[in-house]
N, C-alpha and C positions, 0 to 999 in steps of 0.2 A: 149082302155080303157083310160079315162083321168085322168090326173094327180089328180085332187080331189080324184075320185071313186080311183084311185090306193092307196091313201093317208087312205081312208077310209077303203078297204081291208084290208091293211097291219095292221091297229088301231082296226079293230075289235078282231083281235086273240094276246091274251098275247104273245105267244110264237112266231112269224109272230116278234111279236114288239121287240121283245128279242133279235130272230137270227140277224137282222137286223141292233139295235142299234149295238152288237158283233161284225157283220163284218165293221161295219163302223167304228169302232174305231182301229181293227189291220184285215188283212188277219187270218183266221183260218179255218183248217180241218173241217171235220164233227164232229169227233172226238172229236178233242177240244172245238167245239160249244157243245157237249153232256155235255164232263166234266165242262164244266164252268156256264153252264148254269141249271136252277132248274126247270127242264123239262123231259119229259122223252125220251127215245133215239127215240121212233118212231115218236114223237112229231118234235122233231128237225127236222128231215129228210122229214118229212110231211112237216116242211117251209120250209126248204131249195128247196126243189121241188120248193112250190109255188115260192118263191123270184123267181127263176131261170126261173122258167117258165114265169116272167111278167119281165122280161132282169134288176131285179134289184140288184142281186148276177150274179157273174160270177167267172169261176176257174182261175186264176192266171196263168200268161202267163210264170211262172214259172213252174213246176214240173208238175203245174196242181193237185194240191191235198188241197191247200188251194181255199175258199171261199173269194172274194171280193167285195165290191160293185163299182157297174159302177155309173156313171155318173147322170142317171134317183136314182140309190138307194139311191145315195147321199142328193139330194135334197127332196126324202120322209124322211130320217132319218131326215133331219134337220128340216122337217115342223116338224116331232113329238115331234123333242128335245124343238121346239118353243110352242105347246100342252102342253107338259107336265111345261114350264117353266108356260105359264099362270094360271095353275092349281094353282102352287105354289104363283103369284103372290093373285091369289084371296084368299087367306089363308084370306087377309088383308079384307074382303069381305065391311064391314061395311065402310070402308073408301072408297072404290069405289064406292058403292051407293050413296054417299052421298058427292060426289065430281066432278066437269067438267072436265073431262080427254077431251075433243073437243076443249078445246082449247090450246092443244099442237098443234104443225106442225103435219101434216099426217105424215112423215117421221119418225119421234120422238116416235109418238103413236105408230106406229106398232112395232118401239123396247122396249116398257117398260119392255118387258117378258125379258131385260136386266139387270132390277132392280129387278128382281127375288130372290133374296138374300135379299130383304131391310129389313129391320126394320120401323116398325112404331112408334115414341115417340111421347105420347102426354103428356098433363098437366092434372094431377089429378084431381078429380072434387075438393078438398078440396085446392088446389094449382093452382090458376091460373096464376102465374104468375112465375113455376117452369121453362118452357124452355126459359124465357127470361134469368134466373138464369144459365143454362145449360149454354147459348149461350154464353151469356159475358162473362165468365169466361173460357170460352175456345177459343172464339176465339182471344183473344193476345198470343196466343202462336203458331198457324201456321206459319209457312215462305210462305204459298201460301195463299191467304185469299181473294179470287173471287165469289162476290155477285150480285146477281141481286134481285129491291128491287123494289115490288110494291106498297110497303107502306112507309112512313114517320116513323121512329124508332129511338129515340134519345139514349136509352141506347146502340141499336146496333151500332150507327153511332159514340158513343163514344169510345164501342171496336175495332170499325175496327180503327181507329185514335192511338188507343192504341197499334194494332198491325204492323202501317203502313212501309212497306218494300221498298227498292230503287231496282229501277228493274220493273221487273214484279209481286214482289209478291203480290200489293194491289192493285187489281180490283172491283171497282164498276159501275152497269147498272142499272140508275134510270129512271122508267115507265115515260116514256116523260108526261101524263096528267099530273101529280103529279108537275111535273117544270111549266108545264103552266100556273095553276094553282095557284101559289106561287112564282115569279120567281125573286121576290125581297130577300124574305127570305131566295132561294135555292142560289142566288148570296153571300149574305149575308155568309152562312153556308160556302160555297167554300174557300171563305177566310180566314177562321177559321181553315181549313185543313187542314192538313199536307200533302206539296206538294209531298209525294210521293203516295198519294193516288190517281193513276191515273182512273178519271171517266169520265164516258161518256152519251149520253141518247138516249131511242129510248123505243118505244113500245115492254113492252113483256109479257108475258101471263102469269106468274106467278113467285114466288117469287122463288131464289133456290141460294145453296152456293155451291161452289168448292173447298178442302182443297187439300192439299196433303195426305191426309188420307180417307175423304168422300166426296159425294155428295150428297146434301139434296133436294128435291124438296117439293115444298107445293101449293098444288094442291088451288082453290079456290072453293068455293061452287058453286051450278048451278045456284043462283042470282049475282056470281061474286062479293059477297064478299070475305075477306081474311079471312082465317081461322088460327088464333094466336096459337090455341091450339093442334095441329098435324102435324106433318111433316114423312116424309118417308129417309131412311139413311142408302144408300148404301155404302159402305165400303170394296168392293172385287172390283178385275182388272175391269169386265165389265163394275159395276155400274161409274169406274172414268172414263172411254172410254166414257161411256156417256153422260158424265158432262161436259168433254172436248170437247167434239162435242158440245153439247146443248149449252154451254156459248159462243163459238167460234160465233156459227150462229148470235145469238144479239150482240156481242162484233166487230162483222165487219160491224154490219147493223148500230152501234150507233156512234153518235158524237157526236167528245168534248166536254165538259159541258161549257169549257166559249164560244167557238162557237158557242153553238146550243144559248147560252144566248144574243149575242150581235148579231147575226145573225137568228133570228127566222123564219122569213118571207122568208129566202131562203130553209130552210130544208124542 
């Protein structure tokens, strides 16, 4: 049987998906899979068969009375946990139809169902110009304050300056076209900032911040415009695991801002 069709076995019966999730999270009896679970005793025992029968439960190399999963069970319970997380991601449904999720890294894409937790803020239709309002006013108060900016923003480039930290706290990643494009004005700007706002340039696919509290991504439309008025705002362990990766990956691919400036022709 291959691992898909086992994946799908397991997904099609409530209780299959139940015993399963159960013993992947602690070793348990049958018994205790009856009591803990909202199934009925034959019901249980009917998967525990199956699981055992397709080597994805196994009895414990202890007593022999608890239920564990091997190795193969392992990797079905987690494709489900990853099912069930994208379920939760599409809650958001409207803003995935109507957004380029293709142009994250393959890598990236297939972990979004880590930002399963997000929230989505947008701007009222009678307030457009409520998350610029949000933004500014919150971000002078991080001690981490790690941007990547596809666009030109002067109220935000005002906050980040306002918030600027010695160290690592103030990161900026500005979309290399946007310097090339301007590269008098962007020199211009550099001077004017506060040198601990250490920035860099390189191409990136979309716009997103890192605090020590959240991660914001903001996806663009599929003509790859930017979209001002929505963002996604994770705020749990997972979603900053992935903020820290995502920013990490352009924050080594980018350089310097006065060297990619006076050096262009070699990058």
């Amino acid at each position: 049987m291959s691992a898909g069709t086992t994946v799908a076995f397991v997904a099609r019966s409530a209780v299959r998906t139940e015993v399963l999730r159960a013993v992947a999270a602690e070793p348990r009896s049958g018994d205790a899979l009856v009591a803990a679970l909202d199934s009925s005793k034959s019901g249980v025992y009917k998967s525990i068969n199956e699981l055992a029968e397709r080597e994805l439960i196994c009895l414990s190399d202890g007593d022999g009375s608890a239920w564990e999963v091997t190795g193969a069970g392992r990797l079905v319970a987690d494709e489900l946990d990853c099912h069930r997380w994208v379920e939760t991601l599409l809650g958001h449904r409207e803003y995935w139809l109507t957004h380029d999720v293709s142009v994250l890294p393959e890598r990236f894409r297939r972990r979004l169902p880590e930002l399963r937790n997000a929230d989505l803020l947008r701007n009222p239709e009678n307030d457009p110009r409520y998350l610029e309002r949000y933004w500014v006013e919150r971000m002078p108060a991080y001690e981490k304050l790690w941007v990547g900016s596809r666009v030109f923003h002067e109220a935000y480039g005002g906050a980040m300056d306002d918030q600027a930290q010695p160290g690592e706290g103030t990161r900026l990643i500005t979309h290399a076209p946007l310097v090339d494009e301007r590269p008098a004005a962007v020199a211009e700007s550099i001077e004017a900032r506060p040198d601990e706002v250490d920035q860099r340039v390189c191409e990136i696919p979309c716009s997103f911040m890192l605090t020590e509290e959240l991660f914001t991504l903001s996806l663009p439309f599929p003509d790859g415009q930017y979209d001002q008025d929505s963002v996604l705002i994770g705020e749990d362990e997972a979603a900053l695991r992935f903020g820290e990766e995502f920013f990490a990956l352009y924050w080594e691919r980018g350089t310097p801002i006065r060297s990619y400036l006076t050096e262009p022709d070699d990058i």
